[in-house]
N, C-alpha and C positions, 0 to 999 in steps of 0.2 A: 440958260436953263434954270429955271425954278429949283430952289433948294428942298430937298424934302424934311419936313420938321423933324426934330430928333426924338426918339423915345424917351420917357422919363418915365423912368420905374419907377416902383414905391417910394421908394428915399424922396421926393419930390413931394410923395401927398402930405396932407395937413395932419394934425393926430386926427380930426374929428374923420377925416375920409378912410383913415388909416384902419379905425376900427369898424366901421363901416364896411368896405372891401371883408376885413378881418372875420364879421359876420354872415355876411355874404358867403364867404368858403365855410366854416367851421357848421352852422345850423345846416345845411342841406348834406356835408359830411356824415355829420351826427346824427342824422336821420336814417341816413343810409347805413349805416354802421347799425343803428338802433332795427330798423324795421328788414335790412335783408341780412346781412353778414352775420349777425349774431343769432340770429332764428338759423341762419344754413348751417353754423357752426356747430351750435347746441343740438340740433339734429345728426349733426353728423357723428357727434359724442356721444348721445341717448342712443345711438344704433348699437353700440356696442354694449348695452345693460340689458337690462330687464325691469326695467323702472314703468310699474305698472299707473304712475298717474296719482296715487293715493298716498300720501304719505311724503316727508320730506324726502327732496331728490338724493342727499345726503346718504338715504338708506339703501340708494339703488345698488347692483353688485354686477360688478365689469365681469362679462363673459363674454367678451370676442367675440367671436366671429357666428356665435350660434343663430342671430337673429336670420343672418344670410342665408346661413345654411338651410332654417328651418321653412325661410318664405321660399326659395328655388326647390325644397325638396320635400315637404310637407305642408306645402302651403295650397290645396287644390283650387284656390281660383287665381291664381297668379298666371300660372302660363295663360289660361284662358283670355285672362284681361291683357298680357303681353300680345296673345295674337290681335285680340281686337283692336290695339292700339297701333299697330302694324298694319290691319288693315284700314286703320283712320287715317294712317300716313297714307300709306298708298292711294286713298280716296280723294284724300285733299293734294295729294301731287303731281296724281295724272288725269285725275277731271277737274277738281276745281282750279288748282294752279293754272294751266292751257288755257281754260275755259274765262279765266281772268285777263291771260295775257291775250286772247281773240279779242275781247271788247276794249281792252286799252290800243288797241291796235287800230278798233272800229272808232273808239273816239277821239286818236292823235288824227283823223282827216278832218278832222272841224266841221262836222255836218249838220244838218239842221238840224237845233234842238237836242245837240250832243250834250248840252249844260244841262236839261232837263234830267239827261238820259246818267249822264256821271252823276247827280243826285241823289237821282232813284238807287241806282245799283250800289251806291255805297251806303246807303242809310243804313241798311242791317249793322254795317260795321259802329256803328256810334250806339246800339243798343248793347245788351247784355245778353249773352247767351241762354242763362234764366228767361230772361222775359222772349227771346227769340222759341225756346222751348214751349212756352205759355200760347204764341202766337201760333205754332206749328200743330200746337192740342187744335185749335180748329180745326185744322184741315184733317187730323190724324185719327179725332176721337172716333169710337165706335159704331156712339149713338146719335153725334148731332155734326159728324165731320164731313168736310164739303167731299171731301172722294167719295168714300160709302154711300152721302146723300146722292150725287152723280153716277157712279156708279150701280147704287142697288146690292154694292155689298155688306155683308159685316166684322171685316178685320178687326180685329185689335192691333193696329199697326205700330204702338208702346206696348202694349202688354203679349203679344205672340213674339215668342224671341226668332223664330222666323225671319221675321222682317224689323224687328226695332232697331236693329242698330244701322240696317239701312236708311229706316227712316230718320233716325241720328245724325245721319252720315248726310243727307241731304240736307236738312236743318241747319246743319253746322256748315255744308260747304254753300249754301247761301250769304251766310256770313261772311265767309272767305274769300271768297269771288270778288267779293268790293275792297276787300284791303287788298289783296292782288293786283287788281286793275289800278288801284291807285298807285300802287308803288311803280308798274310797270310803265307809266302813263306819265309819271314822274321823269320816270330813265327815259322812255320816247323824246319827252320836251329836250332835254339835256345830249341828247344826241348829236351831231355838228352835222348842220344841212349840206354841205359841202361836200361829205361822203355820200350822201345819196346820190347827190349831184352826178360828183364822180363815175358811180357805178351806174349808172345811168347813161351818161356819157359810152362809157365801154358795152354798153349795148346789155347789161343784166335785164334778167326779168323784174319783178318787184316783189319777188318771191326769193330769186336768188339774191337779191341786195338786203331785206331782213334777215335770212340764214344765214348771211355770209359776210353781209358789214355788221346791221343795225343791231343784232343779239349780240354777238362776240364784243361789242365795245360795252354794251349795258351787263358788263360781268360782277361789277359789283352790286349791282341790283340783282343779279342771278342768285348770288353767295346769300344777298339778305331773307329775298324769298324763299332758299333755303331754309336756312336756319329759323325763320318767323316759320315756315310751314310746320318743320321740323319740334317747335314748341309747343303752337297748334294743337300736335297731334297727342305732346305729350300731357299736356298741362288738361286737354278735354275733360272737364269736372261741373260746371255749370249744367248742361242740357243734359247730360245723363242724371244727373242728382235730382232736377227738376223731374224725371220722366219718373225713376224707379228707383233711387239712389243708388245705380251699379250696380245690379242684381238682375235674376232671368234673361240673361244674355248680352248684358250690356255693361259687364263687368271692366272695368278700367284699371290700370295701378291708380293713378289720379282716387278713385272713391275708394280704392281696398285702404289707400295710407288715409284717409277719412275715418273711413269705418274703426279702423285701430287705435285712431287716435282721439277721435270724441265720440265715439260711437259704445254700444253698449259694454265692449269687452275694452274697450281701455287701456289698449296694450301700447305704450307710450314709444317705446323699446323696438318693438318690432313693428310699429308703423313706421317709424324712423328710418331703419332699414331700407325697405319699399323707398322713402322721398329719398335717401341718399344715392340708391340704384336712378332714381330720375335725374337725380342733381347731376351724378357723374354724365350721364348722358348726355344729356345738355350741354353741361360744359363743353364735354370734346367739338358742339358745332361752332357753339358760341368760339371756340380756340380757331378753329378754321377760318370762322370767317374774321376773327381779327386778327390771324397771321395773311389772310389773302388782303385784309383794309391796310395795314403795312406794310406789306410786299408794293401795292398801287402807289402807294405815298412816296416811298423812297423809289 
């Protein structure tokens, strides 16, 4: 039997690899440190002032807990934008989510022209929600949009709060539908053929061997889809910004902690607020689903 080579840790490399390796970890560290940690940090600290942006932060004056208090309870577009954001999840988790995983389904049978068809349906995902916003003004606008022009109507399908966040809500789950399928489509490959096999054998239909073998094993593809839908829905800031900047119905937390914090009123303190209520939420998925990628591991 063939010996398997031994490991040789750092003590082994040369100085020149040494420091090399050395940079390697420390510059992508230092980055991450510099451009997430220290921006969530210093948000998370500015929530408890009143630090309006003008002047050194030095002068700002720690009052607890008022910021919170004042966006949950004097703040009139807050809850508005909480529900809409509530319903952006729910838009993106029980149509487009499904509607992702039917086509990763249609194109794990390798059928003709499936490469074509994974292409198409994921390209949204490699654009920018901005410029996906800019491409959906075609079909949306009033006066030169392909509905209206086919139709014969004249919505303002951005500007009647009516329908704009539905039409939001379609815009975005376009987008969505390609990273979905892709992830799911991912866990399909990664499935062990042998369990279809199997239930197959025992006489399942091909309906009861994906509900009952092939989803249940693709569970940590369930957890990520999760939690990506779940950020998704919070972080939606690009295509409403682009339509109306969070305003006439289409109010988000994502544009109120904008509007507060580069926007005209400047409120450094209590936009802060707002991104710290997103940050906490977050976390708790992002906690989930790396207590569930460790639970798998061990």
């Amino acid at each position: 039997m063939a010996r398997r080579p031994k490991y040789k840790g750092i003590d082994h490399l040369s100085p020149v690899d040494r420091v090399v390796v050395g940079l390697m970890i420390a510059i992508p560290t230092l980055l991450v440190l510099w451009l997430v940690w220290l921006p969530a940090i210093a948000s998370v600290l500015l929530s408890f002032t009143n630090w309006d942006g003008i002047g050194p932060i030095s002068g700002a004056k720690v009052i607890g807990l008022k910021n919170y208090s004042d966006v949950v309870n004097i703040y009139p577009p807050f809850w508005p934008a909480v529900q809409h954001n509530l319903i952006w999840l729910a838009a993106l988790f029980l149509v487009a989510t499904p509607f992702g995983l039917f086509l990763a389904v249609l194109l794990d049978r390798e059928l003709r022209g499936s490469r074509v068809f994974q292409t198409a349906i994921y390209l949204p995902v490699v654009l920018s929600l901005a410029l996906i916003g800019f491409i959906w003004q075609l079909i949306y606008s009033r006066d030169q949009g392909l509905i209206n022009q086919v139709t014969g109507s004249t919505i303002d399908w951005y500007g009647d709060q009516r329908y704009n966040l539905w039409a939001a809500l379609l815009a975005a789950s376009w987008r969505h539908v390609g990273y979905i399928m892709l992830l799911y489509l991912a866990g399909l490959k990664g499935v062990d053929p042998s369990l279809r096999e199997a239930a197959r054998v025992d006489g399942a239909s091909e309906r009861t061997t994906f509900f009952r073998v092939v989803f249940p094993v693709m569970a940590p593809i369930n957890m990520i889809v999760i939690v990506v839908t779940v950020i998704e829905a919070l972080r939606a800031f690009d295509l409403v910004w682009v339509i109306n900047k969070g305003r006439n119905g289409l109010e988000l937390i994502s544009t109120l902690v904008t509007s507060n914090i580069v926007g005209e009123a400047s409120r450094i303190g209590f936009g802060s607020a707002m991104a710290t209520i997103m940050l906490i939420v977050s976390s708790v998925f992002v906690a989930l689903y790396l207590r569930v990628m460790m639970k798998e591991q061990r």
